[in-house]
Every structure is written in C-alpha cells, then in structure tokens.
C-alpha positions as YAML, in Angstrom:
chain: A
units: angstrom
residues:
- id: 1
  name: UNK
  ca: [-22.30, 50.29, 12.97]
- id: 2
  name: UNK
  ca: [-18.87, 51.62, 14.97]
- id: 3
  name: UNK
  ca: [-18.15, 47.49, 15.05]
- id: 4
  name: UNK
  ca: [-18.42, 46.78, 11.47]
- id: 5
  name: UNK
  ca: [-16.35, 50.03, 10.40]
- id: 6
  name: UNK
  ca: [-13.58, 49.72, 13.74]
- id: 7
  name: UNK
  ca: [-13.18, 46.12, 12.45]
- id: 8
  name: UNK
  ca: [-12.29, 47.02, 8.88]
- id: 9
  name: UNK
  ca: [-9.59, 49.65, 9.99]
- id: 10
  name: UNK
  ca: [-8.22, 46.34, 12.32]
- id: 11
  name: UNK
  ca: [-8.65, 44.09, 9.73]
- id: 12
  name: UNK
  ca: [-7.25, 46.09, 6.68]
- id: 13
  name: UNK
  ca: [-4.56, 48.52, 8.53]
- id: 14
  name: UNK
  ca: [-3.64, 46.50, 11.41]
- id: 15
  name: UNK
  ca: [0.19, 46.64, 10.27]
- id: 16
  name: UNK
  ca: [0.49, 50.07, 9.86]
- id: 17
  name: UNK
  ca: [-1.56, 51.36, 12.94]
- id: 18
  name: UNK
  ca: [0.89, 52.92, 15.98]
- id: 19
  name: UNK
  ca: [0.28, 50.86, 19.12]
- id: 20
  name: UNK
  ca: [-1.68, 53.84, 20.85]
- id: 21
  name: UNK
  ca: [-4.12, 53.31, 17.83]
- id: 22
  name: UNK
  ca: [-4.85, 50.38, 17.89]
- id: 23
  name: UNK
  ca: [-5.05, 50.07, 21.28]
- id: 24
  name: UNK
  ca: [-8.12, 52.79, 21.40]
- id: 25
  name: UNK
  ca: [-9.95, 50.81, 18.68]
- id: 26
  name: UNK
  ca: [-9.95, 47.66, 20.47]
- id: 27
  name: UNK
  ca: [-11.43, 49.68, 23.34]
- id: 28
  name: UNK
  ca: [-14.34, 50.76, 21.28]
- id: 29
  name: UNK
  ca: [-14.42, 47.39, 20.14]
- id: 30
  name: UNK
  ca: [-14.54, 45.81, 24.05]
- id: 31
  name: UNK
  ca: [-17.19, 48.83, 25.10]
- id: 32
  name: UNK
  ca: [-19.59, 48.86, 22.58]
- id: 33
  name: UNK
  ca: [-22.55, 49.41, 25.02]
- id: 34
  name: UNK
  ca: [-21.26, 52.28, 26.14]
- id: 35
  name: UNK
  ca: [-20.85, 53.19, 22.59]
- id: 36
  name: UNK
  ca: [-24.31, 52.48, 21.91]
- id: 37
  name: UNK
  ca: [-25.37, 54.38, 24.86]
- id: 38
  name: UNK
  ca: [-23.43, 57.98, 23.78]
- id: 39
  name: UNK
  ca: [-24.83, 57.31, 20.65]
- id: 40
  name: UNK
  ca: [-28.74, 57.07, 21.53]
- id: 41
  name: UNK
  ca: [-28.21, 59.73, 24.28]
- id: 42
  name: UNK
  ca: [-28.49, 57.65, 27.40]
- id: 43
  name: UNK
  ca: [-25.04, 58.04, 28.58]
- id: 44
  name: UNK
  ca: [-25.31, 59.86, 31.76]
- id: 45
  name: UNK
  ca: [-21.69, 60.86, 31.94]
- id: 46
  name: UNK
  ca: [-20.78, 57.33, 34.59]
- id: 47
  name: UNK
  ca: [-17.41, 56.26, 34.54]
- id: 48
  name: UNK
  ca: [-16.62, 52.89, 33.04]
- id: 49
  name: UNK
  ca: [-15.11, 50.39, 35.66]
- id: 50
  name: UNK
  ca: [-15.78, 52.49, 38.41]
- id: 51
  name: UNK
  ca: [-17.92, 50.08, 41.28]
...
C-alpha cells in the first residue's frame, strides 16, 4: 500500500517536490521490507545497513 500511494506523489508531483523530498520517498520506495516490517510490528528497532 505505501508503494502504490509513494509512487503517485513521484509520478504526479515529481516537478514540484524539493530534492530532500523526494529523496526520502525514494527511500521508502528502496526499503519497503522494512516498511512492511514497522507496519506488521516486527521491526525490532535494527539499523538498516548496519553488518
């Protein structure tokens, strides 16, 4: 669901977004299982990238 509505507000504002924007969007957009994860409550707080 965050996929379908982050890729409208690309598709149908990317002209008008500030860089910063757009650049947090595309995040969500790149992370979505960790998305998922806050979401159904598994997200135990990790850090992403972090090995």
């Amino acid at each position: 669901m965050i996929k379908k509505e982050l890729d409208l507000i690309m598709k149908y504002a990317k002209q008008d977004l500030p860089p910063t924007f757009r650049k947090t969007v595309e995040w969500y957009l790149e992370n979505q299982t960790w998305c998922q994860h806050v979401q159904d409550g598994s997200y135990q707080r990790e850090r992403l990238g972090v090995k």
